[in-house]
N, C-alpha and C positions, 0 to 999 in steps of 0.2 A: 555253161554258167547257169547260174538258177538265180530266182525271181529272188534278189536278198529283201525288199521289203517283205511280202507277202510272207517270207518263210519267218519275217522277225514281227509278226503282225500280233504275241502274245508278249505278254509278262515272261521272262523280266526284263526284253527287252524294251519294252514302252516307259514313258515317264511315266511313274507314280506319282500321286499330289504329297506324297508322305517324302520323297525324295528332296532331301535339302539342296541350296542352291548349283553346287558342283558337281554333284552326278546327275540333276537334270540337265544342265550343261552338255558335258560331256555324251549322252543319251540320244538327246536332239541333235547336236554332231554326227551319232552315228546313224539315225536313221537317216540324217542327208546323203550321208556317205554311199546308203546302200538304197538310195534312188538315183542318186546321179551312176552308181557303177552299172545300176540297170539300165540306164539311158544306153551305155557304150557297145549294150550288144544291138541297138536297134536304130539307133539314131545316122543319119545320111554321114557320107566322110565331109561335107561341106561343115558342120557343126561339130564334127569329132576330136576337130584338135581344139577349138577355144573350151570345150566341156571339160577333154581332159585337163588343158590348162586351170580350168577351176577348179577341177580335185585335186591338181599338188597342191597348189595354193593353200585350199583349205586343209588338206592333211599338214601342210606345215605350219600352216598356226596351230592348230588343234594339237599334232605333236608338242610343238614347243611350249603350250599353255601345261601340258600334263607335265611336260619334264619342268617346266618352274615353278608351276604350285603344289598339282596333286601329289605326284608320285614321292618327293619328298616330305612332304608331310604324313606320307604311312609308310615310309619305310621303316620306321619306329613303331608303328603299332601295329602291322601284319606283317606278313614275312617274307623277308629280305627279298628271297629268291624268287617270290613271285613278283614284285616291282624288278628286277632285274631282268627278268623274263623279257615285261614288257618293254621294258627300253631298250633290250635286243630285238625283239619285233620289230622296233623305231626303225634300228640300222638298218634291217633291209632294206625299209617305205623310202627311206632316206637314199639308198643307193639305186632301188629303181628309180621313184622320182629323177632322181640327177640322169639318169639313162636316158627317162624321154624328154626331158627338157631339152636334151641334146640331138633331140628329131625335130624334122623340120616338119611331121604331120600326112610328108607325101608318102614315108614307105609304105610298101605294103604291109609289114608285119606292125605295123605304129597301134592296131586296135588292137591285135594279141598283146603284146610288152604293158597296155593299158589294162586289157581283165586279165594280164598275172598280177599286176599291181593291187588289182580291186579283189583276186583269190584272196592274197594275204592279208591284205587291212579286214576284208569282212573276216576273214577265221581270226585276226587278232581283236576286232570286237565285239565279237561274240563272244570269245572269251574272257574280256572285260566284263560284257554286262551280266555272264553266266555266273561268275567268280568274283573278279576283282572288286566290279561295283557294290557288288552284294557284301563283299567283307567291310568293303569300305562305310557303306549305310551300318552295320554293326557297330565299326567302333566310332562313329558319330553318334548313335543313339547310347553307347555305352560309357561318351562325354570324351571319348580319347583323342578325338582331333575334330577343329573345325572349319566341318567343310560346307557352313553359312558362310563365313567371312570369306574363306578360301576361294567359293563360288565366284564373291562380289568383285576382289581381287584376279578371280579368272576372266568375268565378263570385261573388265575396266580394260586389262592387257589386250584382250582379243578387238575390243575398239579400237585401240592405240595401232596394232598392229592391223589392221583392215585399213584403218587411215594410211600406215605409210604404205602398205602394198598402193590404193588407190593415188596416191602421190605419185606412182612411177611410170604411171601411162596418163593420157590425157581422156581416153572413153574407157568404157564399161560393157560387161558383159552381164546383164542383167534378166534372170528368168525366174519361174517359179518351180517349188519343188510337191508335186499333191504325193501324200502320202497315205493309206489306209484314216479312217475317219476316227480307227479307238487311237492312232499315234499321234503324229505332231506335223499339223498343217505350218510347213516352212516356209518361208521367204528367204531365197539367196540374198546375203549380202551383196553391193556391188563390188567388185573384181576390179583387178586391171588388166583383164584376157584381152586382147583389143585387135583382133583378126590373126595374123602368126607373130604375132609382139610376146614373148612371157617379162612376167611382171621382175623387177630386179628388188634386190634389199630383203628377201624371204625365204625363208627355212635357213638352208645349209646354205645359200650364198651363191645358187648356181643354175642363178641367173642369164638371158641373153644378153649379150652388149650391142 
């Protein structure tokens, strides 16, 4: 596995302040993404399953937020088959996700099936922010979609849906995420990772009972 912030520690994967509100979104997403997948090659197995629980988590809102705002709003103004692409990506994250949800944390192979998960999400946002984001800043500055509003509409969902995740357990797993000092110093949201509990009501539906 390799260092994903450090290797993402230039343009264009960073926010730019020229970046309107949706693909800074989006951006900041993915560097969380590729410091918690770095966490999973070094962090003890006593913390390895509530971490991983907090990157399905957030890969399924962050999926779900792209597939009801962004991705339909340029499927009209770039090109078809490159939004198709990505929400083929989706189905994999979506069919591992549901695999380790379905672990209890003690197997042995629970950290591999974790960084084949974090393989594919970082090569599919890298390809976001190499490509897709950058078309997408184009036809926002060229007036063809907008993704200010789109942003604001993304940030409000991703509240809503933090709230009902946090609804379904009673504690929180709450840490910090440091990132290179030219990126984006993040703060986890809280969670409902809550020892071997995963959170119910989120992504695909597949859930612990």
């Amino acid at each position: 596995m390799t260092a994903y912030v450090r290797n993402a520690g230039v343009p264009p994967h960073l926010v730019d302040s020229r970046d309107p509100p949706a693909i800074a979104l989006l951006k900041e997403d993915h560097q969380v993404f590729r410091a918690l997948f770095d966490l999973i090659d070094t962090i003890s197995e006593d913390v390895l399953f509530p971490i991983a629980g907090e990157i399905c988590i957030r890969l399924a809102i962050h999926m779900k937020l792209e597939e009801e705002f962004f991705y339909p709003s340029l499927k009209t103004v770039l090109n078809a088959e490159q939004i198709d692409d990505a929400i083929g990506d989706h189905e994999l994250a979506k069919r591992l996700i549901s695999t380790i949800m379905e672990m209890t944390g003690r197997e042995g192979f629970f950290r591999a099936r974790v960084q084949s998960l974090g393989k594919e999400v970082i090569r599919h946002v890298d390809e976001d922010d190499r490509k897709l984001l950058r078309d997408a800043r184009r036809a926002w500055e060229e007036g063809k979609v907008d993704l200010v509003r789109i942003g604001v509409e993304m940030q409000s969902r991703r509240r809503d849906l933090f709230t009902l995740v946090g609804s379904a357990q009673p504690h929180s797993w709450d840490f910090h995420v440091d990132l290179p000092a030219d990126a984006v110093q993040c703060v986890a949201q809280p969670s409902a990772v809550d020892g071997h509990a995963w959170p119910e009501r989120v992504g695909s539906g597949h859930g612990r009972r």
